[in-house]
C-alpha positions as CSV (number, residue, x, y, z in Angstrom):
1,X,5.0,120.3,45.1
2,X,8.9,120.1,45.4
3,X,10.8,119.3,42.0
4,X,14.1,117.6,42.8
5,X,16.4,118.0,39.3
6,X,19.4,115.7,39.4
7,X,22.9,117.5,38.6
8,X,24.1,115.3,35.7
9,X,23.1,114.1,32.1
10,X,20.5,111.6,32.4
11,X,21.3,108.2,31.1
12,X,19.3,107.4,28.1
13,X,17.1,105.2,27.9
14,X,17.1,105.5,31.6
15,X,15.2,102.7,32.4
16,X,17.4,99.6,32.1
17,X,16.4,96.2,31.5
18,X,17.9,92.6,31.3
19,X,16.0,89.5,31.0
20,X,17.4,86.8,34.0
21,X,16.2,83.0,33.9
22,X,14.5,81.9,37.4
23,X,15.9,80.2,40.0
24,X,15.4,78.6,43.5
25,X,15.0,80.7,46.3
26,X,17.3,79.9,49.4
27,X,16.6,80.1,53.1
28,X,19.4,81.6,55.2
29,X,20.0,81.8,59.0
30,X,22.1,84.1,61.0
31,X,23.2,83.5,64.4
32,X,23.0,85.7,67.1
33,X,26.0,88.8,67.6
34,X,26.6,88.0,63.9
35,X,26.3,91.7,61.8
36,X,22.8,91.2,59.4
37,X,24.2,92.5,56.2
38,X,28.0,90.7,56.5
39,X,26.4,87.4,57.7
40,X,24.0,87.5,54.6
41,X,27.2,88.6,52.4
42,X,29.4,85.7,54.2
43,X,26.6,82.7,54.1
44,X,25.7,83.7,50.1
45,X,29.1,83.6,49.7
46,X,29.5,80.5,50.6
47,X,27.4,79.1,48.6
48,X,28.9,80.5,45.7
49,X,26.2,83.3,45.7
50,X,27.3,86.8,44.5
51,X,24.2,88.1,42.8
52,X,20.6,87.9,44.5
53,X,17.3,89.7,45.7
54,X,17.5,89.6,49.6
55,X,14.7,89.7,51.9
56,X,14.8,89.5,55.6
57,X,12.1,87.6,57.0
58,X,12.5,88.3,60.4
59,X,15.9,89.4,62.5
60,X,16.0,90.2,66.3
61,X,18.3,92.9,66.6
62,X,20.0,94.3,69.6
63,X,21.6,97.7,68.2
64,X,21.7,99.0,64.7
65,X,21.7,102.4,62.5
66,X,19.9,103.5,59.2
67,X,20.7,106.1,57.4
68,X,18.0,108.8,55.4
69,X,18.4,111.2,52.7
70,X,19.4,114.3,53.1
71,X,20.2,117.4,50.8
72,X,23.5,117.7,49.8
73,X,25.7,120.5,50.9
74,X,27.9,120.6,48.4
75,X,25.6,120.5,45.3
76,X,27.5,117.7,43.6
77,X,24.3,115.4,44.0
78,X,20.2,116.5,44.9
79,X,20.9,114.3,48.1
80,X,23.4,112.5,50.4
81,X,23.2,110.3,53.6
82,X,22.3,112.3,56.7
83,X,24.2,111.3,59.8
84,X,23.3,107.9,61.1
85,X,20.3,107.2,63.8
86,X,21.6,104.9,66.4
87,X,19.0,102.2,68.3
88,X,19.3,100.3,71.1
89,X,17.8,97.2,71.1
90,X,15.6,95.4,71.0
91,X,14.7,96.1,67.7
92,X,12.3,94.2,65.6
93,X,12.6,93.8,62.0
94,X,8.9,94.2,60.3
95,X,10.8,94.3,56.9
96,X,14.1,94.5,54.5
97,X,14.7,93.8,51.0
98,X,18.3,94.1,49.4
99,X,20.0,93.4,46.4
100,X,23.5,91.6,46.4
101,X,26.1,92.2,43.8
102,X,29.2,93.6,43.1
103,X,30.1,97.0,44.1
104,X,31.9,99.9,42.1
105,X,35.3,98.3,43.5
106,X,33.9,94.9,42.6
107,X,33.4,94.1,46.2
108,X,30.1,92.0,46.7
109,X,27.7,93.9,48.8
110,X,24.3,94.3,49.9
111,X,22.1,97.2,49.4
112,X,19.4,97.0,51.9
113,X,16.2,98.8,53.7
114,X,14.3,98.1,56.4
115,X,11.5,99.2,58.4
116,X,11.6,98.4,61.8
117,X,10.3,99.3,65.3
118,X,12.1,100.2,68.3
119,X,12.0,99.3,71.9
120,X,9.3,102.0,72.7
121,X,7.1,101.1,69.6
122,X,8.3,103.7,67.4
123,X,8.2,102.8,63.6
124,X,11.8,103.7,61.9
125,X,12.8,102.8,57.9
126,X,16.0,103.6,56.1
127,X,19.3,102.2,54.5
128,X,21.0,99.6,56.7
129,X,24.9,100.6,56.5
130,X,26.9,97.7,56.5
131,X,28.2,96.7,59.9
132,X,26.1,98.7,62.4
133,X,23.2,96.2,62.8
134,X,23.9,93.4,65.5
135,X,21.7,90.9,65.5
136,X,20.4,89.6,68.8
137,X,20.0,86.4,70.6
138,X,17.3,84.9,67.5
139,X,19.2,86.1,65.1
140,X,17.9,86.6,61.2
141,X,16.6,84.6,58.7
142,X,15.9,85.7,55.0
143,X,15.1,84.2,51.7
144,X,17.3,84.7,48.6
145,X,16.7,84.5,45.1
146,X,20.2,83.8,43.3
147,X,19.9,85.8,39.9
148,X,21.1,83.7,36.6
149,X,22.0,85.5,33.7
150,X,21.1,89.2,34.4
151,X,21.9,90.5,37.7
152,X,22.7,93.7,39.5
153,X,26.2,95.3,39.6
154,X,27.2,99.0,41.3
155,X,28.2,101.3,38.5
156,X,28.7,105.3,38.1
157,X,25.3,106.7,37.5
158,X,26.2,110.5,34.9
159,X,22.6,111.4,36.5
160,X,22.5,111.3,40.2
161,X,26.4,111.2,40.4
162,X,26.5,108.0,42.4
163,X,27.1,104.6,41.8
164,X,23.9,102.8,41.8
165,X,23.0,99.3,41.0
166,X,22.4,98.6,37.3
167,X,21.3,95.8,35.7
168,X,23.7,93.7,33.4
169,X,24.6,90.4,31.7
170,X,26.5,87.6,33.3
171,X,27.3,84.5,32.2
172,X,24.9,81.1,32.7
């Protein structure tokens, strides 16, 4: 078996926890030629939603790229994004989860995977990068759960050497 040993100091305690009160889930729908992960970002938004768990019920997609992991050549992390994998639609969505909340440059964004299959049948899964997944003519539709209290934010991880998604207190 393959040991993978992260370059950094490990964060300690590394694993993080902050309690968050429950709240409702919302139902979102994307229009057609809308981009999945900017229309989610836009329509929370509006709603005054920067902080949620994400997940994608169903999108019909006409062309889009994941990205994988792959090593990284330069030895400042144990792995990178490989180069992205392009399909043409149609795509269907089987699944995607995200989280939503502030990046390192404070930026909302969503962090999102998905597993979907392609036009021939073939089963693909990876990170969605924002702006290369068009949806098609049904569009999307996901259900959010706005987090209260605790929520996610992007910070600099000593570790892995990346900014990853921490958990953290905001305000009621």
């Amino acid at each position: 078996m393959r040991t993978l040993v992260q370059p950094g100091t490990p964060l300690q305690p590394r694993r993080l926890l902050e309690w968050a009160a429950p709240a409702l889930d919302l139902r979102v729908r994307l229009a057609s030629g809308q981009d999945l992960l900017s229309g989610l970002v836009g329509a929370l938004a509006a709603r005054g939603i920067t902080h949620a768990a994400v997940q994608v019920l169903s999108a019909d997609i006409a062309r889009m790229a994941y990205l994988t992991g792959a090593e990284d050549p330069s030895g400042a992390r144990v792995a990178t994004y490989g180069p992205p994998t392009w399909l043409a639609g149609p795509v269907t969505l089987l699944g995607a989860n995200g989280i939503l909340g502030p990046g390192p440059d404070g930026d909302i964004l969503l962090h999102c995977h998905a597993v979907v299959v392609d036009a021939d049948g073939g089963l693909h899964g990876g990170h969605l990068p924002p702006g290369d997944c068009l949806l098609g003519a049904s569009g999307a539709v996901a259900l959010a759960t706005p987090l209260r209290e605790a929520a996610f934010a992007a910070a600099y991880d000593s570790e892995t050497n990346y900014p990853l998604f921490q958990p953290r207190k905001i305000p009621a």
